[in-house]
C-alpha positions in Angstrom: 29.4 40.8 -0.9 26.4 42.6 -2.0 27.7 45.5 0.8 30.6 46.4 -1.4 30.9 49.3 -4.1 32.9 47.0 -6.7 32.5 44.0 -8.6 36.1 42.9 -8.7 39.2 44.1 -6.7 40.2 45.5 -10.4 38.1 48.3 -9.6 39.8 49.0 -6.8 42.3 51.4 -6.5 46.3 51.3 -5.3 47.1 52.9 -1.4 49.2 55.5 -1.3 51.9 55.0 2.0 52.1 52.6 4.5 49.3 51.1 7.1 50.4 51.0 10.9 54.1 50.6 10.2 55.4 53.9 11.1 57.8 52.5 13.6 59.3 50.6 10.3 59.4 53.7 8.3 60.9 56.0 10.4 63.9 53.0 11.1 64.2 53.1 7.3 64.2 57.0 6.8 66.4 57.0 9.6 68.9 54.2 7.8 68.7 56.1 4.6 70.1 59.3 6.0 73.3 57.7 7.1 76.0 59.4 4.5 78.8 57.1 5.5 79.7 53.9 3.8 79.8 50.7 5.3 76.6 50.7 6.5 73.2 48.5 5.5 69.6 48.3 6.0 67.9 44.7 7.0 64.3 44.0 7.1 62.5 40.9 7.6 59.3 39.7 8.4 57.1 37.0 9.7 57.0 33.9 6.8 53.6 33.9 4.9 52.0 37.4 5.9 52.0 39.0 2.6 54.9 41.5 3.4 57.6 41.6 0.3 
């Protein structure tokens, strides 16, 4: 641990955008531009990987 520049992960600061989940992003962008009713956006994930 002595390798890192921080103490604690408090120091640390947030990300800004996603990591490797472009493919994801541009399905979403693409979802949101849909100006007709009736439709919905559904994403899901593997259980336990620390995706909300």
């Amino acid at each position: 641990m002595s390798d890192l520049d921080f103490k604690t992960t408090e120091e640390l600061s947030f990300l800004e955008g996603t990591i490797g989940h472009k493919r994801a992003v541009d399905a979403l962008e693409f979802g949101l531009d849909i100006e007709i009713t009736g439709f919905n956006i559904y994403a899901f994930g593997l259980p336990d990987t620390g995706e909300n």
